[in-house]
C-alpha positions in Angstrom: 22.8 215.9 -9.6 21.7 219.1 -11.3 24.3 220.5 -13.7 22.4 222.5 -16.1 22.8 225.8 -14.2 26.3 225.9 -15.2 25.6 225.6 -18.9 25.6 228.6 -21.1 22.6 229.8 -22.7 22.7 227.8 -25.8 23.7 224.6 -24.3 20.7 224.7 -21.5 18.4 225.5 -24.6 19.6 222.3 -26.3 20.0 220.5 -23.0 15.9 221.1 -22.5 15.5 220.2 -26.2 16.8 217.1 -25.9 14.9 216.0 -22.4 12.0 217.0 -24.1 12.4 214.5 -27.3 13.1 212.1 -24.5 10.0 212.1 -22.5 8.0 212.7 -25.9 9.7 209.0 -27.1 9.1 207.7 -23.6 5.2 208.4 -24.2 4.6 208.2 -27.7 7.1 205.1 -28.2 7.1 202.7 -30.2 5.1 204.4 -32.7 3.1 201.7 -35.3 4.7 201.5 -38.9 0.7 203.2 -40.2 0.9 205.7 -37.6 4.3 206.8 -38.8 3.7 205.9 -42.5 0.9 209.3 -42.1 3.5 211.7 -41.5 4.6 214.2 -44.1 8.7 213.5 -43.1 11.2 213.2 -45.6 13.2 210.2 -45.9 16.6 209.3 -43.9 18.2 209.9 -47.0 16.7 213.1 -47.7 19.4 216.2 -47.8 16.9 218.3 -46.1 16.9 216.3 -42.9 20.6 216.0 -42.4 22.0 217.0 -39.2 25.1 218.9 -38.2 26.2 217.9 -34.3 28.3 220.5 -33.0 30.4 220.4 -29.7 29.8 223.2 -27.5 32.3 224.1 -25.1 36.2 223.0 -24.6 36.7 220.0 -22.6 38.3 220.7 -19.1 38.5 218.0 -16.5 36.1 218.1 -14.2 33.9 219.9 -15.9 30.9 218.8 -18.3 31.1 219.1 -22.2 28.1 219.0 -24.4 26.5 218.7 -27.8 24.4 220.0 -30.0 22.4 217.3 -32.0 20.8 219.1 -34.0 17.7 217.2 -34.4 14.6 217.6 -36.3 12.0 217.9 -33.7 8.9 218.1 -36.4 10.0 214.7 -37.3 8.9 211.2 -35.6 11.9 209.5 -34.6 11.3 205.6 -33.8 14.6 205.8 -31.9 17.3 208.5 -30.9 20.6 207.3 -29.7 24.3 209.3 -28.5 27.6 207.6 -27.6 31.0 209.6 -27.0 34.3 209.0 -28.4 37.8 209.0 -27.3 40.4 209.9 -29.8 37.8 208.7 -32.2 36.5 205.7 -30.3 33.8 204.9 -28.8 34.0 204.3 -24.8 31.5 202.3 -23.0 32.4 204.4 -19.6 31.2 207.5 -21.1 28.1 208.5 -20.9 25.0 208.2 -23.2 23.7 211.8 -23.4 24.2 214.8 -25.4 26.6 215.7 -21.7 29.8 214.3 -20.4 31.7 215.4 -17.5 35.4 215.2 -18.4 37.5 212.3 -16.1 41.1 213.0 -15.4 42.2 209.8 -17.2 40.7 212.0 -20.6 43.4 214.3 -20.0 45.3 215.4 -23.4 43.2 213.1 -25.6 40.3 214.2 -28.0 36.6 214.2 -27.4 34.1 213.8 -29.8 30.1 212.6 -30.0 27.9 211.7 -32.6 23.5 210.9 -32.2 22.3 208.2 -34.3 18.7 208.8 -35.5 16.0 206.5 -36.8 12.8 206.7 -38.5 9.9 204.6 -38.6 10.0 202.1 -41.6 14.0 203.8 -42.8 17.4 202.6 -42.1 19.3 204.6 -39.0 21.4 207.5 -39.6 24.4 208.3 -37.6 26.3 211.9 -37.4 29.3 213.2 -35.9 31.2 215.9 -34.3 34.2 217.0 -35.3 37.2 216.1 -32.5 37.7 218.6 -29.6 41.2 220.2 -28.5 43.1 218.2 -26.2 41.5 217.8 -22.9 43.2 220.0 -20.5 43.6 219.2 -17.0 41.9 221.8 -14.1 43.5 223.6 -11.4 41.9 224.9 -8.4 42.9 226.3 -4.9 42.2 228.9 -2.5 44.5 232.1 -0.7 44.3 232.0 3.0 42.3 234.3 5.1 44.3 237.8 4.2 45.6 239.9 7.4 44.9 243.1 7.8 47.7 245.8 5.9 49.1 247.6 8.9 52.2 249.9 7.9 55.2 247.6 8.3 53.6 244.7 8.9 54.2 241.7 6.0 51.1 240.3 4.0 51.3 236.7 2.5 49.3 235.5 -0.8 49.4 232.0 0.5 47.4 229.8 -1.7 46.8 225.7 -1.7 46.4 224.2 -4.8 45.1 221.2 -6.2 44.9 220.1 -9.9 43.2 216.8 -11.6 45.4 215.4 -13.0 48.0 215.6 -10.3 50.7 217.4 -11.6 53.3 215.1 -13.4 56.1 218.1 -13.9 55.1 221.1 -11.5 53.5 224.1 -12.0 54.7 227.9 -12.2 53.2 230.4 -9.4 53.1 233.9 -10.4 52.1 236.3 -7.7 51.2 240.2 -8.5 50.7 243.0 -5.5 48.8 246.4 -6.6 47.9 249.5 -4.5 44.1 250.5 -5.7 44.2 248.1 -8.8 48.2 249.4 -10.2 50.7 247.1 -10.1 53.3 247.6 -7.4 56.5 248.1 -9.1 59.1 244.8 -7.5 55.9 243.4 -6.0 56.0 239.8 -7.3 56.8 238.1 -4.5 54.4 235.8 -2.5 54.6 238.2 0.2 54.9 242.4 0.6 55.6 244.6 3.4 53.4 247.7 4.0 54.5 250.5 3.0 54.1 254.6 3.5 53.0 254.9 0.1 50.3 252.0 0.8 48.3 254.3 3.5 44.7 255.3 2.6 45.2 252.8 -0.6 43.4 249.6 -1.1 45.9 246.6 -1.0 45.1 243.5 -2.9 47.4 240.2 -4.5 46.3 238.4 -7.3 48.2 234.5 -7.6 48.3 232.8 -11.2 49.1 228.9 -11.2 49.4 227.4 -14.6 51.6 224.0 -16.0 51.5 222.9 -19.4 48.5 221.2 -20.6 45.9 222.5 -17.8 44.1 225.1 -18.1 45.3 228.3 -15.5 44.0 229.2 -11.9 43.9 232.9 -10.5 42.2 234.4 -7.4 42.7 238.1 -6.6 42.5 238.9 -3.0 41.4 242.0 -1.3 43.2 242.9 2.2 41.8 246.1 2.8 42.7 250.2 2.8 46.8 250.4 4.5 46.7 252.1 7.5 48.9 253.0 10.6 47.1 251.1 13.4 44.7 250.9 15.6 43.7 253.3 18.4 41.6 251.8 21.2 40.3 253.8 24.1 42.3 253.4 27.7 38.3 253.1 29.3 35.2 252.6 28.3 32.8 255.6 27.9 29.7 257.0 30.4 27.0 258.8 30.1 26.3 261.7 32.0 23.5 264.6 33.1 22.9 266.9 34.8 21.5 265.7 38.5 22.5 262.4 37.3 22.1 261.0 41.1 19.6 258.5 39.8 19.4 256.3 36.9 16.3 257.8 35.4 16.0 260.6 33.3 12.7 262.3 31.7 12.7 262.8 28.4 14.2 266.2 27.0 17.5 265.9 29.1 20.8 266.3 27.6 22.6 263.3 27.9 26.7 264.0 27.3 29.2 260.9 26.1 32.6 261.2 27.4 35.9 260.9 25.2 38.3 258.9 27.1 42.0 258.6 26.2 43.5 256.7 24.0 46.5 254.0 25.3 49.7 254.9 24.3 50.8 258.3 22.8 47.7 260.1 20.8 48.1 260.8 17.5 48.2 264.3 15.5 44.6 265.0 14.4 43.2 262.6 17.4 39.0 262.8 17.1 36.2 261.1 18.2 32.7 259.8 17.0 29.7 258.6 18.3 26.6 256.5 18.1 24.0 257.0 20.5 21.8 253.5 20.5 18.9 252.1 22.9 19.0 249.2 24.8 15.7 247.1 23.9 16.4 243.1 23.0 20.1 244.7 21.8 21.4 248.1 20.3 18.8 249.5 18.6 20.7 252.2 17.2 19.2 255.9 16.7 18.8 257.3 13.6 20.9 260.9 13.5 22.0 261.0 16.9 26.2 261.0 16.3 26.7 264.1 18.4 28.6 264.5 21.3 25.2 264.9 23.1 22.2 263.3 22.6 18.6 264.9 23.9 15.9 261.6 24.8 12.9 262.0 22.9 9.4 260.4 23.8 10.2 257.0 21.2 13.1 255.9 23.7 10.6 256.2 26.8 11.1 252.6 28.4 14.3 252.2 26.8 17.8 252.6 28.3 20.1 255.1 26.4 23.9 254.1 25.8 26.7 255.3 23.4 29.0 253.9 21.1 32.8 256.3 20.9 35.2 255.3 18.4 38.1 257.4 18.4 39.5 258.2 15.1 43.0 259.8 13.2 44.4 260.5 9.6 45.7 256.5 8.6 44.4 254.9 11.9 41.6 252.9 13.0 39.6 252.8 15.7 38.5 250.8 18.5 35.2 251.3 19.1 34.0 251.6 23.0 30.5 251.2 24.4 28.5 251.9 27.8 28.4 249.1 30.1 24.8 246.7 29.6 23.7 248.1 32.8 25.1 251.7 32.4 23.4 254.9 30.4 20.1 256.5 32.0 16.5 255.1 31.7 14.2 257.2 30.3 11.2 258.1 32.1 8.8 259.7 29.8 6.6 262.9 31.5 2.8 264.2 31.6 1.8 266.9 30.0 -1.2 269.1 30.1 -2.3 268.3 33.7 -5.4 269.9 35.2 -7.0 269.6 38.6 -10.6 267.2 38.9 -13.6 268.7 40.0 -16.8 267.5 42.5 -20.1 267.0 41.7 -22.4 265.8 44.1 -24.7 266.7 47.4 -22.4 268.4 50.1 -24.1 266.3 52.9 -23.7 263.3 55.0 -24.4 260.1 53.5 -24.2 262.1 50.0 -21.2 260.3 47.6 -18.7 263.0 46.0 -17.7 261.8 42.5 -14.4 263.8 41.4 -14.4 264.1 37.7 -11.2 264.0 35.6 -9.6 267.2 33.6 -8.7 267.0 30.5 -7.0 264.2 29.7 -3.0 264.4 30.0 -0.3 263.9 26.9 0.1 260.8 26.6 -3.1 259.4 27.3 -2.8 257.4 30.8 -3.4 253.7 31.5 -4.8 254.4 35.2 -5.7 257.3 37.1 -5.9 257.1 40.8 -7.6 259.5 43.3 -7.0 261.1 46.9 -9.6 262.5 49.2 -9.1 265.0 51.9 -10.4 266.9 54.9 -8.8 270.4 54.7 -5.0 268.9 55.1 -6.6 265.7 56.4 -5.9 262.4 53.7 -9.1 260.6 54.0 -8.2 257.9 51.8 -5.4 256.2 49.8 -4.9 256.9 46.3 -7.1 254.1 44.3 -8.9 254.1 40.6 -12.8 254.5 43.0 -13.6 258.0 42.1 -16.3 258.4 44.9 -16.2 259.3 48.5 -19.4 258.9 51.2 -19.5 261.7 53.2 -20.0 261.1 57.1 -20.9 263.2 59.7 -17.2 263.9 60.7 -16.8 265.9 57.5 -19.3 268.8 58.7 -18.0 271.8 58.5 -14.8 270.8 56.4 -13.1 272.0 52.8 -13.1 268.3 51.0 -11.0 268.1 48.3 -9.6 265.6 45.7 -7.1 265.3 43.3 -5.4 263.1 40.7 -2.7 261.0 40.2 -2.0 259.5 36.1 0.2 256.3 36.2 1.7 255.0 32.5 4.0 252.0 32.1 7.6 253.9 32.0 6.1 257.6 32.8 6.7 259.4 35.8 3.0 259.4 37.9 2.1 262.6 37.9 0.1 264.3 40.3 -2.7 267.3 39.8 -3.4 270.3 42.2 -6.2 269.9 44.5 -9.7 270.6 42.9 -12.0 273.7 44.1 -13.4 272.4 47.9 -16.5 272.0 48.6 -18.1 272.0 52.3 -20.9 269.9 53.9 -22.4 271.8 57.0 -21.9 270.5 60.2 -23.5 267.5 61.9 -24.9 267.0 65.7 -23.3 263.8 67.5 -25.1 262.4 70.4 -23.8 258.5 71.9 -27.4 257.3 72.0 -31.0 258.3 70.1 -34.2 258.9 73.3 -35.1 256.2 75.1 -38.9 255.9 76.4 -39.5 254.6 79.7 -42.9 254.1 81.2 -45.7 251.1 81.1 -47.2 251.5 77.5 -50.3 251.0 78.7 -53.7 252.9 78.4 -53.9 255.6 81.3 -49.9 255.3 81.9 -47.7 258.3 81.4 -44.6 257.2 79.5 -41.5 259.9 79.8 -38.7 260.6 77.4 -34.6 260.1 78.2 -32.9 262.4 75.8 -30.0 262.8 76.3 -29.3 266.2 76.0 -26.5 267.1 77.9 -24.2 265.0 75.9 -25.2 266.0 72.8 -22.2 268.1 70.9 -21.8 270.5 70.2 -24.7 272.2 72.4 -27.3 272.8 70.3 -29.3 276.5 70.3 -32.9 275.1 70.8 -34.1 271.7 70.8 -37.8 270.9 70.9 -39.7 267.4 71.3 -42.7 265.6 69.7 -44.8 262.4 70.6 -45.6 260.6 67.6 -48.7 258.1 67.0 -48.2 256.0 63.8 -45.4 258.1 62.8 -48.0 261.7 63.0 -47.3 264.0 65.6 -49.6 264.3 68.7 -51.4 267.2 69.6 -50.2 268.9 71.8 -47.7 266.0 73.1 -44.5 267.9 72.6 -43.0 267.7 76.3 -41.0 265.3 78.1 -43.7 263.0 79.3 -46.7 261.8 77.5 -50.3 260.1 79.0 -51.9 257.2 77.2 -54.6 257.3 76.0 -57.4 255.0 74.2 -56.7 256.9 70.7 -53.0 255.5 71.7 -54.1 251.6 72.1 -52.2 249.1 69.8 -50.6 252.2 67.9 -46.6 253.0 67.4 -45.7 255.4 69.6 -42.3 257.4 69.0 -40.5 260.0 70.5 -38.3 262.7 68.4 -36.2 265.3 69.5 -35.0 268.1 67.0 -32.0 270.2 67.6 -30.8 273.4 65.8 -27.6 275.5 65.6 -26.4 277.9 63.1 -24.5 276.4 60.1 -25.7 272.9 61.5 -28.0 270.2 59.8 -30.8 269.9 61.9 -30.0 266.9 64.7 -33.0 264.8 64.7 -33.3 261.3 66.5 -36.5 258.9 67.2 -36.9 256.6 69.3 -38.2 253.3 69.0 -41.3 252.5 69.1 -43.6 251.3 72.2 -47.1 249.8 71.1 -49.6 250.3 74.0 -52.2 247.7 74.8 -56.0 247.8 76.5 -56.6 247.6 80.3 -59.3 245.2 82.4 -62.1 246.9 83.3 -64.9 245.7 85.9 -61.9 244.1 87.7 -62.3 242.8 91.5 -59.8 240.9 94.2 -60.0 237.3 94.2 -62.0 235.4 96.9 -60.5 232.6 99.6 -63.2 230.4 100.9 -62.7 227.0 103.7 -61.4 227.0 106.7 -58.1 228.2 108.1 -56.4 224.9 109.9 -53.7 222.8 109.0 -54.6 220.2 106.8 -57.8 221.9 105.4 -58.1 223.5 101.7 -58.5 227.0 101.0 -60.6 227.7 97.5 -60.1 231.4 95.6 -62.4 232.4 92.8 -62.5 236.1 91.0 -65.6 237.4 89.0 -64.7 238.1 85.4 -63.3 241.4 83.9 -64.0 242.7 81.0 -63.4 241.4 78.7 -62.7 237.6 79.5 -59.0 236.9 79.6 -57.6 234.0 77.9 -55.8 232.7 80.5 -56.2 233.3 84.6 -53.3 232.1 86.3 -52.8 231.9 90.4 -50.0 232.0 92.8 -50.7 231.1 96.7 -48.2 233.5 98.8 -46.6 232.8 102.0 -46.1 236.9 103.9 -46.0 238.2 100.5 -43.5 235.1 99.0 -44.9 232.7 96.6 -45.1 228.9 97.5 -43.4 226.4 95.7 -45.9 224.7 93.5 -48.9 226.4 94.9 -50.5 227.5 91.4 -53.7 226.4 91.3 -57.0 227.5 92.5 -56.5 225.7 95.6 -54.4 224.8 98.4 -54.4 222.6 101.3 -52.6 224.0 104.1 -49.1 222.9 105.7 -47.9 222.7 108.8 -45.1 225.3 107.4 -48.1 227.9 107.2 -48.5 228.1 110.7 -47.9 231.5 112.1 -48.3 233.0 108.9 -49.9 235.6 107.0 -51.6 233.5 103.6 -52.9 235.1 100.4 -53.3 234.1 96.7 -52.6 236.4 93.9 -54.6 236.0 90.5 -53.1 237.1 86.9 -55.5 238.0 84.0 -54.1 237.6 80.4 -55.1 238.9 77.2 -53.9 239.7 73.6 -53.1 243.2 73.5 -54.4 243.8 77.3 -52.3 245.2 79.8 -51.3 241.7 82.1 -53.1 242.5 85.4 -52.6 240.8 88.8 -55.2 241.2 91.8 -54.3 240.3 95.3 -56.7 238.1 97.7 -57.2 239.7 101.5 -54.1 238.0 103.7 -55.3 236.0 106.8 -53.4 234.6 109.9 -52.9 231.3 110.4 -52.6 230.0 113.9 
């Protein structure tokens, strides 16, 4: 157990003196006769070294007594020795340090120590204290928790006691009751009743307990400033605001507390105070703000607002009353320094708009969201894009924009719409031209435009042929004749229409790629004879230039025959009575498929 932090200043000096002679004989112990034989030290017997043990404190029970040795630390001890004595005798239950902690059973007997030194190669040495006072017996105790001094009500200085030795005869209680530190005049009782005179002054009791040999107890307790009583409000207080529908409010509104009654009959003078607090993980109270009123300022944004109201009176106390947990505004904090966004980009179909901030609000925003629209149109829902792809239904339109800055416990805030800008109108048409026609060399191909349903009607409208994607001379009608210039090219049609304050309406159409014809080209030829059973032979002569592939199809009045592809056939009784021909097909990459037709004959 640690005891030395209860010593006085001398006695911990000593105290460390001695531990360190201990653990310096621990180490350096025993110490040969030559080693100590070197040392300049006087003898035992020498004067000089005598010591002069001194006790240094009164011995109380329960508490620890102590010596001084007085030792010679320059010198080498061989061995250093204590031992305590009762009433001038030694006792084996007592300790052997220059400390003792006092037992009961010491009570009214003497205490005295001595320390026996010894030198290397010299005789020991012993020296004592002189005997202590009687050892006098502690008291100790404790006042119960004090009430609090309300006029007329009776204050006890009730204390429990316990003393070592227990006490053999009794012990006297003396009890003293002063108003802000004077004693009370008749006040020596263990109890006092409040008085007028006590109001506004601070109450305290001090208890003495003392018996002969013991040394006395005494414990001054402090109850407080007297007062009347306590005043506690009949409801709890609000908050309220002007428009107070909702329960947010932006910063810079006055916020009022009420003052609710008192219960029972006010009293004269009857005031009231306040502490405005906000509502984060507790009440976080707000520094200056003890008004009746209290104006949110931009470090309570997020925060709800309540108030503390303590009604107050000459000689009373107060109850204090506060805003219910989920009562008192929240405070919304506001945007400052809005301005509208402006619009760069190409005022056309296709284009994309890009609106472009103001100057950034007060605070600075977390996210800003934007809104496009089409005169009084929306066109889209607010989100962070800033962009918007013009299309063809925005011709002829104002498009506008504007922004909306969001904040974690702000009010979103909204700008004006920016300056417009328009795109110029657009053509709509359901289809592009069509061209219909064999895309072949010599054909004439003709264009469907559409025209009629074009909106709105368009002011002129004029029409090109195309080769390659390079206008035709000349070909800038409806219809258009192949030529050879034309063969295995891309040919387009594109018609262009115009109106005032209109983009020009111009559609293509897709492409036709026309191919070569035969030339040198004859009807086939059916040879044998013309009887059922016998085979009919067809031949052609070849075009120019030789096809790839020469296909034939034997016909029936005009109708093909089932399986009648080759260049013969052997006639069936099912051609009787019937006009017979064959038709021949000429193939070619990038030639015009051509089909030639034999001469029909009767068969009887």
């Amino acid at each position: 157990m640690n005891t030395s932090s209860s010593l006085p200043g001398h006695a911990q000096r000593t105290l460390a003196g001695v531990c360190a002679a201990l653990a310096l004989v621990a180490f350096v112990s025993p110490v040969s006769p030559a080693t100590a034989m070197t040392t300049d030290s006087p003898a035992a017997s020498d004067p000089a070294s005598a010591s002069t043990p001194t006790l240094l404190n009164d011995p109380v029970v329960g508490e620890y007594i102590r010596f001084d040795p007085d030792i010679d630390w320059t010198r080498f001890w061989e061995k250093i020795s204590y031992e305590w004595l009762l009433d001038g005798q030694p006792n084996p239950e007592m300790s052997g340090n220059p400390w003792y902690r006092v037992r009961a059973e010491d009570s009214g007997h003497r205490l005295s120590a001595r320390v026996t030194l010894k030198e290397y190669g010299a005789d020991p040495v012993t020296y004592t204290t002189a005997e202590s006072e009687p050892v006098l017996g502690s008291i100790s105790g404790s006042v119960q928790h004090p009430t609090e001094p309300i006029l007329g009500k009776v204050l006890s200085a009730v204390a429990s006691v316990t003393s070592a030795p227990a006490f053999s005869s009794g012990s006297e209680r003396t009890f003293i009751w002063s108003r802000n530190g004077t004693p009370i005049p008749g006040a020596e009782a263990e109890s006092y009743t409040v008085a007028e005179a006590d109001l506004g002054a601070e109450l305290t009791s001090t208890v003495v307990v003392s018996a002969p040999g013991y040394r006395s107890w005494s414990e001054t307790t402090t109850y407080g400033v007297g007062f009347r009583g306590y005043l506690s409000l009949a409801a709890s207080p609000t908050v309220t605001w002007s428009g107070n529908s909702t329960s947010t409010v932006p910063t810079g509104t006055v916020l009022r507390a009420s003052m609710p009654p008192v219960t029972g009959t006010a009293p004269a003078g009857l005031s009231y105070t306040f502490q405005w607090f906000e509502r984060t993980y507790g009440e976080q109270l707000i520094p200056g703000a003890t008004g009746a009123t209290y104006v949110p300022t931009a470090e309570t944004v997020g925060n709800r607002i309540g108030v503390r109201v303590t009604p107050t009176a000459p000689s009373y106390k107060g109850t204090t009353g506060t805003t219910g947990f989920y009562e008192g505004p929240y405070v919304q904090g506001s945007f400052t320094g809005l301005t509208a966004p402006t619009i760069k980009g190409t005022a056309a179909a296709g284009q994309v708009l890009t609106a472009v901030a103001g100057s950034a609000p007060t605070p600075a925003a977390e996210t800003v969201q934007y809104e496009w629209y089409r005169g009084s149109t929306r066109l889209t829902s607010w989100d962070t894009s800033p962009t918007y792809r013009l299309t063809a239904a925005d011709g002829g339109f104002k498009i506008t924009v504007r922004a909306r800055y969001l904040r974690t416990d702000y009010d979103a805030a909204t700008t004006a719409l920016s300056a417009p800008v328009t795109p110029p109108g657009y053509f709509s048409i359901p289809q592009g031209p069509k061209i219909r026609g064999t895309a072949a060399v010599g054909y004439t191909l003709t264009a469907e435009t559409w025209t009629d349903l074009i909106s709105p009607k368009p002011s002129q409208s004029t029409y090109q042929w195309l080769r390659d994607g390079k206008p035709i001379t000349g070909a800038a009608g409806l219809t258009y004749r192949l030529t050879a210039a034309d063969q295995w090219r891309q040919i387009t049609f594109r018609q262009t229409h115009t109106r005032a304050n209109y983009v020009p309406g111009v559609w293509t159409s897709a492409a036709v790629k026309p191919v070569a014809l035969f030339t040198r080209l004859v009807n086939p030829v059916v040879t044998g004879k013309y009887a059922v059973g016998s085979t009919l032979k067809a031949t052609v002569a070849t075009p120019s230039p030789t096809p790839t592939s020469t296909s034939w199809q034997w016909l029936r009045n005009g109708k093909p025959i089932a399986r009648a592809t080759g260049a013969t056939y052997r006639l069936t009784t099912s051609d009787r009575r019937a006009m017979i021909s064959v038709k021949v097909t000429l193939r070619k990459s990038a030639y015009l498929d051509t089909a030639r037709h034999s001469a029909s004959r009767w068969l009887p």
